[in-house]
LUMMIPA-674624 format. One record per residue: residue in one letter; x, y, z of N, C-alpha, C in turn. Coordinates in steps of 0.1 Angstrom, whole numbers, padded with zeros to 4 digits, always signed. Atoms other than C-alpha are relative to their C-alpha. Last residue first. Example, Ala and Ser with C-alpha at 12.3 -4.5 7.8 and 13.67 -1.06 7.14 Angstrom:
BEGIN
S-0009-0011+0000+0137-0011+0071-0008+0011+0008
A+0009-0012+0000+0123-0045+0078+0009+0012+0000
//
This chain:
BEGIN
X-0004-0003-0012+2211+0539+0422-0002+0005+0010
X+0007+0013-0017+2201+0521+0389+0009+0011+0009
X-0014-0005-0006+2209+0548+0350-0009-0008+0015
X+0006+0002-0007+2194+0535+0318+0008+0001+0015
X-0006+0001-0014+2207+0552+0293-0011-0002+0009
X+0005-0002-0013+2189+0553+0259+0009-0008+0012
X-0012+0006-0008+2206+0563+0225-0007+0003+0015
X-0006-0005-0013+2183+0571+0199+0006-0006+0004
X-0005-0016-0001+2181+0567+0165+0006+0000+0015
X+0007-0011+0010+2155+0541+0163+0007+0012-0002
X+0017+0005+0006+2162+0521+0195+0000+0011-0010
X+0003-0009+0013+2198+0520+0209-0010-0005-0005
X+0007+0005+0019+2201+0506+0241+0003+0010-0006
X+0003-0006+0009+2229+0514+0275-0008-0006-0012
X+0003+0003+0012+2232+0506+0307-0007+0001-0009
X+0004-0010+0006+2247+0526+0342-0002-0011-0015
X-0005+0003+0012+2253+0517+0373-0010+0000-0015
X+0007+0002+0007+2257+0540+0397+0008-0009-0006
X+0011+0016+0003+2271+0541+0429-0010-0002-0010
X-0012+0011+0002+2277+0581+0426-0010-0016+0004
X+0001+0015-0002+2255+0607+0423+0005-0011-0005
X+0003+0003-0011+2264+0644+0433-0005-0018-0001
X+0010-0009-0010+2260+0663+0408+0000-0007+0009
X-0006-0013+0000+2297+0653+0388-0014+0007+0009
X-0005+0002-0014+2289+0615+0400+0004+0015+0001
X+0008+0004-0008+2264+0619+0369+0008-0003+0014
X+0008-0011+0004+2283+0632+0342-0009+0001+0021
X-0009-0013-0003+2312+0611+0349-0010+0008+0004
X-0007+0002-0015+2287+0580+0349+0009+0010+0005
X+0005-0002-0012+2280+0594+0317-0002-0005+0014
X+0007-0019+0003+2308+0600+0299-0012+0002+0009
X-0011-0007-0012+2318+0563+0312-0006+0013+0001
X+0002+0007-0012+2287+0544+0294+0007+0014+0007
X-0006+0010-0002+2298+0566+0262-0007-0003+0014
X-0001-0001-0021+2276+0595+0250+0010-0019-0007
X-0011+0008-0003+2272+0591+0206+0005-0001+0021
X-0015-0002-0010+2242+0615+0205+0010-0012+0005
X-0010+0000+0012+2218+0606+0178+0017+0001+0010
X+0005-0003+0010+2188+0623+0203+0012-0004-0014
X-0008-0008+0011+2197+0609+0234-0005-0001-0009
X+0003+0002+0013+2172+0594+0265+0009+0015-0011
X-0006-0012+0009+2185+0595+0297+0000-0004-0011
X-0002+0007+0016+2161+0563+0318+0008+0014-0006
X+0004-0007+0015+2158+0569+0352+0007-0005-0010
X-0004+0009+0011+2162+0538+0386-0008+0014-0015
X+0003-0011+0007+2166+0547+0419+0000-0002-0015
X-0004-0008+0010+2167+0518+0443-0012+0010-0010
X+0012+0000+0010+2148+0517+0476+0011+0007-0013
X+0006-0007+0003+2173+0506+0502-0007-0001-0016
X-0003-0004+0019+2174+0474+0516-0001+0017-0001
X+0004+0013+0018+2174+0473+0552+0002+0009-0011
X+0013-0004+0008+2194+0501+0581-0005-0012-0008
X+0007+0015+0009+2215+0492+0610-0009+0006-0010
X+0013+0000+0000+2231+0526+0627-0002-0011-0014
X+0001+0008+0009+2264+0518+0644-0016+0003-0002
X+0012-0002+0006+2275+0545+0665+0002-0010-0014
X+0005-0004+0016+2314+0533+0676-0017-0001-0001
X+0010+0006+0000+2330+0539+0714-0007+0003-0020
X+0013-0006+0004+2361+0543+0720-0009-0007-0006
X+0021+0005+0003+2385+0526+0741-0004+0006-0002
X+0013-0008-0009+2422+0539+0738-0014-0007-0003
X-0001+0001-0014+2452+0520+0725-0008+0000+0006
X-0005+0014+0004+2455+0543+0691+0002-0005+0015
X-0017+0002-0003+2437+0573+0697+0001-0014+0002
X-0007+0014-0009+2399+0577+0681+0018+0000+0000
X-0009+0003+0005+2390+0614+0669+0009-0014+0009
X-0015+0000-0001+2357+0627+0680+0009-0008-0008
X-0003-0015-0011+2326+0608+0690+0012+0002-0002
X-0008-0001-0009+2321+0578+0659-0005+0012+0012
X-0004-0009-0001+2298+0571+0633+0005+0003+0015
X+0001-0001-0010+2285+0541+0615+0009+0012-0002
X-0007-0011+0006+2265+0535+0583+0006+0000+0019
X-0004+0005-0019+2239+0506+0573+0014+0010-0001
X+0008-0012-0006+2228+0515+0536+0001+0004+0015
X-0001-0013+0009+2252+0496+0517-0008+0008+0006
X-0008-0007-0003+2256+0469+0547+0002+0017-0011
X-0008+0002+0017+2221+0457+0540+0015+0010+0006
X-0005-0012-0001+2201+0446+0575+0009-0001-0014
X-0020+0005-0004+2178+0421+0565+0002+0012+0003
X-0009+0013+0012+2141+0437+0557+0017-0002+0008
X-0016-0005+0008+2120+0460+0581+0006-0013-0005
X-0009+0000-0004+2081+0450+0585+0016+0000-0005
X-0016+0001+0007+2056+0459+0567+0005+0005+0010
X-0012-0003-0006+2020+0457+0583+0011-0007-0006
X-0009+0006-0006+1987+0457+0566+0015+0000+0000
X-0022+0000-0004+1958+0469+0560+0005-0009+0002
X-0007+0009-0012+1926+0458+0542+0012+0008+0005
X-0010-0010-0002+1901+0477+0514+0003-0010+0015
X-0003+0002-0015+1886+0454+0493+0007+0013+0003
X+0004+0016-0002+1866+0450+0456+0004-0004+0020
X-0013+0006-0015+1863+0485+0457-0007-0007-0004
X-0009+0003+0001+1845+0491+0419+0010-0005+0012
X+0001+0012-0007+1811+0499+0424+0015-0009-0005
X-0003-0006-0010+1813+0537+0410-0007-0012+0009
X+0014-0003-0008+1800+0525+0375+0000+0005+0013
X+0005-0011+0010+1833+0536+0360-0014+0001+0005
X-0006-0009-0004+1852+0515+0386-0008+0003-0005
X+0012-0008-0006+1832+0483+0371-0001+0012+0009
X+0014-0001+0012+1856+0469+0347-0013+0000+0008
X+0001-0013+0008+1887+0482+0368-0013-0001-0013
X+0004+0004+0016+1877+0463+0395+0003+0009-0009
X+0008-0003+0010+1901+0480+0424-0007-0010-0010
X+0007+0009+0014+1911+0469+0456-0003+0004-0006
X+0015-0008+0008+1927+0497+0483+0006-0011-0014
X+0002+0002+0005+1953+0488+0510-0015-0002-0008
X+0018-0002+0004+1959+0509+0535+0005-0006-0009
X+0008-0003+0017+1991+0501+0547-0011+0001-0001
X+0010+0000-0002+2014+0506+0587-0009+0004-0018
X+0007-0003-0009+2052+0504+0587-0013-0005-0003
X+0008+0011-0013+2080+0495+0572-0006+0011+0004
X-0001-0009-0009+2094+0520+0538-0010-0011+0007
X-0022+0000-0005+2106+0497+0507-0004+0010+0007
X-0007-0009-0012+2078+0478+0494+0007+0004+0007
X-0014-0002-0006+2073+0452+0466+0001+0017+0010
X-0006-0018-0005+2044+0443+0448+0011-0003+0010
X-0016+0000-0010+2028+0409+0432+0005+0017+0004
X-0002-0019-0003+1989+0405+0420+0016+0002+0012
X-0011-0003-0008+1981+0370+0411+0001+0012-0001
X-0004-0009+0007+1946+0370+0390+0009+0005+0013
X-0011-0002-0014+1928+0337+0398+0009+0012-0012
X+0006-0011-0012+1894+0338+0373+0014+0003+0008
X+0010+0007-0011+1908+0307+0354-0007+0009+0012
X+0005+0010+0009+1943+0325+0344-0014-0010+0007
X+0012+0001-0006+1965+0353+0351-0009-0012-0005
X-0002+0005-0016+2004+0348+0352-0017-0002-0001
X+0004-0011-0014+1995+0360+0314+0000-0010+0013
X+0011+0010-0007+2017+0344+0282-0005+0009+0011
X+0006-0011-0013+2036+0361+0254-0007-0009+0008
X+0013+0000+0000+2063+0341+0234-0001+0007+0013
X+0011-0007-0015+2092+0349+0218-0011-0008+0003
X-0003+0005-0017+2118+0327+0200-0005+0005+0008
X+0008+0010-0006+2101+0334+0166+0006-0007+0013
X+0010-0001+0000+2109+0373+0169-0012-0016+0007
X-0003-0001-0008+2145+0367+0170-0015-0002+0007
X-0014+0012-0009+2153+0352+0140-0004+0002+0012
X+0006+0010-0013+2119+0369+0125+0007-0007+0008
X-0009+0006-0003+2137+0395+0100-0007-0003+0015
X+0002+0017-0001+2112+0410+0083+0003-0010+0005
X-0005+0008+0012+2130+0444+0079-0003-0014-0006
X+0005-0001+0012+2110+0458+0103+0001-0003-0012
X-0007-0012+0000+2116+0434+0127-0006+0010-0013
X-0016-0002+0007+2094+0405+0135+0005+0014-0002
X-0006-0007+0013+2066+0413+0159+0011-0007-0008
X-0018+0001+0008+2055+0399+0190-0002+0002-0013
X+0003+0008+0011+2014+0407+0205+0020+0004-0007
X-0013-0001+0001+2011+0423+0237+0000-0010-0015
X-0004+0009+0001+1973+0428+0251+0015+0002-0011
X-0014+0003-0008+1969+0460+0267+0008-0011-0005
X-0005+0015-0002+1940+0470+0240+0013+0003+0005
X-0009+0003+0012+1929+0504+0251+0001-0014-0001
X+0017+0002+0007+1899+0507+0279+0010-0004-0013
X+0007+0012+0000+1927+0499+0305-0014+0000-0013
X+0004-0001+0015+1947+0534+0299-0013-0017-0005
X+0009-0009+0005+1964+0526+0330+0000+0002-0016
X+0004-0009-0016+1990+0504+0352-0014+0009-0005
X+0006-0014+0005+2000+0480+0327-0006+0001+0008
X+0012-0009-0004+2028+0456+0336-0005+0010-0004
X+0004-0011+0002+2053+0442+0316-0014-0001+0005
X+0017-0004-0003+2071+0410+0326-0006+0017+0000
X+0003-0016-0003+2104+0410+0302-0011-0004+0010
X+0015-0004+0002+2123+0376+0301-0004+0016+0008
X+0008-0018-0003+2156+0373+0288-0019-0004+0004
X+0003-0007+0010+2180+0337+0289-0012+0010+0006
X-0010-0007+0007+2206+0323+0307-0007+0007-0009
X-0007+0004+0010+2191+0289+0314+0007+0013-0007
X-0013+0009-0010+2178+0297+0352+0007-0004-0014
X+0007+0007+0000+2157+0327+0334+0014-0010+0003
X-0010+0014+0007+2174+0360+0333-0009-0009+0007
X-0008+0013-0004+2150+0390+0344+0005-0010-0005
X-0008+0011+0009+2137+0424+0327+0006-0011+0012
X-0011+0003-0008+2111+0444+0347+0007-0012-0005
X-0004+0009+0006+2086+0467+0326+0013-0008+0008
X-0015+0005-0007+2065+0490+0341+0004-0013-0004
X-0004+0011+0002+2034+0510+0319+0014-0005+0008
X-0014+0007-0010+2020+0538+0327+0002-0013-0005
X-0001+0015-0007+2002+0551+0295+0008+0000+0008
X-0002-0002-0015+1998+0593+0295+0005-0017+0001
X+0012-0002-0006+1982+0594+0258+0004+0000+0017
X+0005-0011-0002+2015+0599+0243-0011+0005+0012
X+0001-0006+0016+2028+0568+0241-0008+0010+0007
X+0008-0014-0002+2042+0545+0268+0000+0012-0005
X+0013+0007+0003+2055+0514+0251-0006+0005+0008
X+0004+0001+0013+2090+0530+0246-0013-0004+0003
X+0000-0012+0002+2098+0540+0286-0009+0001-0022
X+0011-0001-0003+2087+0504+0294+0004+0015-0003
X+0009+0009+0011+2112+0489+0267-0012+0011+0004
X-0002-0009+0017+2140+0515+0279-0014-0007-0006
X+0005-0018+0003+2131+0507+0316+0000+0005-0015
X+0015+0006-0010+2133+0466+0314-0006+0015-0005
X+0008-0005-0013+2166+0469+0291-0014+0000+0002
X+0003-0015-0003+2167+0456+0255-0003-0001+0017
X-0006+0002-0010+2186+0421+0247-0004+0015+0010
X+0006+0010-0007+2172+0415+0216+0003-0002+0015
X-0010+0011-0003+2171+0449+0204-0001-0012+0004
X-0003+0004-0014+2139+0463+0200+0013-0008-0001
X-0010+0018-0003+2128+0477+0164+0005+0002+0011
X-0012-0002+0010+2103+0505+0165+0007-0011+0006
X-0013-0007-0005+2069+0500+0185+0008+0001-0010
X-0013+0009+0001+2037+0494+0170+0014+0002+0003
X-0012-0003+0009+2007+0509+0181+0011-0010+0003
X+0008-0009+0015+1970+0502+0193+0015+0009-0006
X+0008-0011-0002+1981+0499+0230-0005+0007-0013
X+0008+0004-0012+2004+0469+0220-0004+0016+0001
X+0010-0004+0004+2025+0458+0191-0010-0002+0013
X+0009+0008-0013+2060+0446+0200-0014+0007-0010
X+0007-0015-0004+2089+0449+0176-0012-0011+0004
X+0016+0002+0001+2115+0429+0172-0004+0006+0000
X+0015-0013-0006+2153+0432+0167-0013-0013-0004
X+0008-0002+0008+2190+0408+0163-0013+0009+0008
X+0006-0015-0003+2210+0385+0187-0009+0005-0018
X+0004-0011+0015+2205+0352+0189-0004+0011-0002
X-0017+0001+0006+2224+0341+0226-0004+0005-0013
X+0002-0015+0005+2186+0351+0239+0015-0001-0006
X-0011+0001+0003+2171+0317+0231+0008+0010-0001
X-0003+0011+0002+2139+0306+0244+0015-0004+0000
X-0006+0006+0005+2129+0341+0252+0004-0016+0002
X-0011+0010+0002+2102+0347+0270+0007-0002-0012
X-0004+0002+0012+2076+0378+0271+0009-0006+0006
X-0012-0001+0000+2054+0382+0303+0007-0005-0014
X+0000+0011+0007+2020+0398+0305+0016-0005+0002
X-0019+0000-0001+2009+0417+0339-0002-0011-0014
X-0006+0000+0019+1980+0433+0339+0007-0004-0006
X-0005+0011+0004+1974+0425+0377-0004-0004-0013
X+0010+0006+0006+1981+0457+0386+0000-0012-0008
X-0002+0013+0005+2008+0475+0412-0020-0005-0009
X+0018+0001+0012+2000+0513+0423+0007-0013-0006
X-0005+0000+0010+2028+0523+0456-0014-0008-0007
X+0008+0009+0008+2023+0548+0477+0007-0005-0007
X-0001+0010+0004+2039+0570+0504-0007-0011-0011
X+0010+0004+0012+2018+0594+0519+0009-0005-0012
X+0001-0009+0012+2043+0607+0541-0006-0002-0010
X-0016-0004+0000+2036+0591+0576+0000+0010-0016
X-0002-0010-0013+2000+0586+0588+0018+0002+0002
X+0010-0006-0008+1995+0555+0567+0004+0006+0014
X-0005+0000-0014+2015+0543+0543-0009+0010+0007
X+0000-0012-0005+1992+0539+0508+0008-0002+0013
X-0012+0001-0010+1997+0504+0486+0001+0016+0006
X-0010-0012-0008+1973+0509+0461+0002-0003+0013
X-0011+0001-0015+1965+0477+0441+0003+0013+0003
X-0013-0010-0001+1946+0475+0405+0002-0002+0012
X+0000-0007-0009+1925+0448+0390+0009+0008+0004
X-0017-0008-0008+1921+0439+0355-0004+0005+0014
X+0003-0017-0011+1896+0415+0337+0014+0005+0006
X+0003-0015+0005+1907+0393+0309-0004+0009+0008
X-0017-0005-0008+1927+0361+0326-0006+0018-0005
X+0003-0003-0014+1896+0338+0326+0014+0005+0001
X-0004+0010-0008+1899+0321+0294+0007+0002+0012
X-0010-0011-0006+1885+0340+0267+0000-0011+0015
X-0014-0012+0005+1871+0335+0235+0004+0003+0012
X-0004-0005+0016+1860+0300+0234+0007+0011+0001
X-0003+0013+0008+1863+0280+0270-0001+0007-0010
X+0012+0007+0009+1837+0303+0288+0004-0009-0010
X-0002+0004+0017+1863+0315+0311-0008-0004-0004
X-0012+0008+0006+1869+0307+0348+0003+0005-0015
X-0001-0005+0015+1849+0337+0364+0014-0008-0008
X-0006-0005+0007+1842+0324+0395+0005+0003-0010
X-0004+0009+0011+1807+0320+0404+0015+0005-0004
X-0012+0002-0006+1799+0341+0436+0008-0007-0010
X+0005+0014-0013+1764+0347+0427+0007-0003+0003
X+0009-0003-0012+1771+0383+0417-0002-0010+0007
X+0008-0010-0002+1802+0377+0395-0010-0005+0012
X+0012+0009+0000+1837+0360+0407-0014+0013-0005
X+0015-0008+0003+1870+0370+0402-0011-0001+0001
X+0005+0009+0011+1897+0356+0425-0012+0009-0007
X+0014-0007-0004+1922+0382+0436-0008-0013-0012
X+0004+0002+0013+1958+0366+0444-0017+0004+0001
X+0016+0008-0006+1982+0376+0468-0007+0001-0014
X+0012-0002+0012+2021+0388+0461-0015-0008+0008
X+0011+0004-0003+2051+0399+0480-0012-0004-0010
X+0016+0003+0011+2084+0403+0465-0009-0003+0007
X+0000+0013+0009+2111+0420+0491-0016-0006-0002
X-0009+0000+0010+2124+0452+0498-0003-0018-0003
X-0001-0013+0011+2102+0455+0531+0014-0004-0010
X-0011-0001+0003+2086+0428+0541+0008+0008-0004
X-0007+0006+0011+2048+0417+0540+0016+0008+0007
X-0009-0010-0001+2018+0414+0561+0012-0003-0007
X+0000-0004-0017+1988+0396+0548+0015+0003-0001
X-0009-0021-0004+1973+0394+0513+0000-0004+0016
X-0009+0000+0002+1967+0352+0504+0008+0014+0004
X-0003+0014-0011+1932+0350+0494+0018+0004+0000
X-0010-0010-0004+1910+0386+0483+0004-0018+0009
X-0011+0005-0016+1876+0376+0469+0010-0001+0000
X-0014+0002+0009+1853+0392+0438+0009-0002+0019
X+0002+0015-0002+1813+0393+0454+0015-0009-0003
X+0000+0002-0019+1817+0433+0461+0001-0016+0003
X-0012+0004-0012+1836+0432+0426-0005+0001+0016
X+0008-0008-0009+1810+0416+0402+0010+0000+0015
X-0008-0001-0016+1827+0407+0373-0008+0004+0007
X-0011-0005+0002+1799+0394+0346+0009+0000+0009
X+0010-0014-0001+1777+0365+0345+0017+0009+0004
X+0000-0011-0011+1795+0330+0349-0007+0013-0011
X-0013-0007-0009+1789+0301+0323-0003+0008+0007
X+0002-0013-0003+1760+0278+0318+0013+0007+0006
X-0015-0006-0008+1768+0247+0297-0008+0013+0003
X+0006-0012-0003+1732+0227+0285+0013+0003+0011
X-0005-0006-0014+1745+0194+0274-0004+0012-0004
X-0018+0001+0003+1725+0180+0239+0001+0006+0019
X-0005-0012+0005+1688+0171+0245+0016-0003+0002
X-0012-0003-0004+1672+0135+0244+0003+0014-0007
X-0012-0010+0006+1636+0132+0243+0016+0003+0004
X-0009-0019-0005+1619+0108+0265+0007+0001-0012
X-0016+0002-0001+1598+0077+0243+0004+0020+0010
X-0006-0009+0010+1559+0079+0248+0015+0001+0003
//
């Protein structure tokens, strides 16, 4: 009797399953500078969650990061690896876009929009965190990566716009893409106080069932370069010309910039006006850049 031939029989992965989800690459880190480790997904049998090849291609789960200091001021910081990133191709063409993400549509974006003004716009009512961090690309041109920190039941995904006027000059030089991909789901952070971390794993597509730690690890941040802007010395008294005295030199690393956004309502402000405004309470070393989105006038103020 002849054998039967069947077609291939594909079996994909089963869902996230975070006590079986694994942690490659976290160990101690630096302070003021980029760290990252990558969380693989896997469900129950350990399989990692590449994708099924049609609708989705192993970058759709989310995990979160808390960064706790331990046994000093309860310090934290919350990173997730939500992260999408928008490229330009070409940012010398100026002009607007608009974004479409958490189930609304933004208002027209400059092409050249600040990191904070974007992430201050594409968190909406409901509470969304969102962090947006603009960088130049070795040819001179804009990329955003936008993280989402919460709201995860929403769509996070990022979808480019033309303007509202229809005007796509700028629009078709975007594209979105995710760091994440094939189950592997990089997870980057940055810390700016040395010492001792709890670090706390989240699944966020199984937190709800209250099986969500994927890991909890410490680990130790140590101090960064010395930076002369934060590094400071100070004397005994009043040095005479001739004489040996002695100078207090205290070394410090990076410090942890300061970074709000001053959102105007139509208000014309100049750069300068406020930099005045702002060394008049007390804070100086700023610098200070400005959008216009929709009317407003947003300052973005580093220091």
């Amino acid at each position: 009797k002849p054998v039967q031939s069947f077609d291939t029989l594909t079996i994909i992965h089963n869902d996230v399953h975070a006590q079986s989800t694994s942690i490659a690459e976290l160990g101690d880190a630096v302070v003021g500078e980029e760290n990252d480790f990558v969380v693989q997904s896997r469900d129950q049998f350990g399989n990692l969650r590449v994708g099924d090849g049609d609708d989705s291609d192993g970058s759709g789960d989310v995990f979160v990061a808390t960064f706790t200091r331990i046994g000093k001021d309860g310090y934290q910081v919350v990173t997730s690896s939500a992260v999408q990133v928008i490229k330009c191709t070409d940012s010398s063409v100026e002009g607007h876009f608009r974004l479409a993400y958490g189930g609304q549509i933004s208002p027209d974006l400059p092409h050249n929009i600040q990191g904070a003004t974007m992430s201050t716009i594409l968190a909406d009512e409901q509470g969304r965190q969102v962090r947006v961090d603009r960088s130049v690309d070795v040819s001179g041109n804009y990329e955003w990566s936008v993280m989402t920190l919460s709201h995860f039941d929403n769509d996070w995904d990022i979808e480019v716009m033309p303007s509202s006027g229809g005007d796509s000059a700028v629009s078709d030089l975007l594209s979105v893409s995710k760091p994440a991909g094939g189950g592997m789901y990089p997870i980057q952070f940055v810390l700016w106080y040395a010492g001792t971390y709890e670090v706390s794993i989240v699944s966020e597509s199984t937190r709800k069932s209250g099986h969500g730690v994927v890991s909890v690890n410490n680990i130790d941040v140590s101090s960064g370069q010395v930076s002369s802007s934060s590094s400071y010395v100070t004397m005994n008294g009043t040095a005479v010309a001739g004489e040996q005295d002695i100078l207090h030199i205290q070394a410090r690393d990076v410090k942890l910039p300061e970074v709000k956004v001053l959102v105007y309502d139509g208000v014309s402000a100049s750069l300068d006006d406020v930099k005045e405004a702002l060394e008049d309470v007390g804070i100086i070393s700023v610098t200070v850049e400005r959008d216009e989105v929709d009317g407003f006038v947003y300052f973005v103020v580093t220091y």
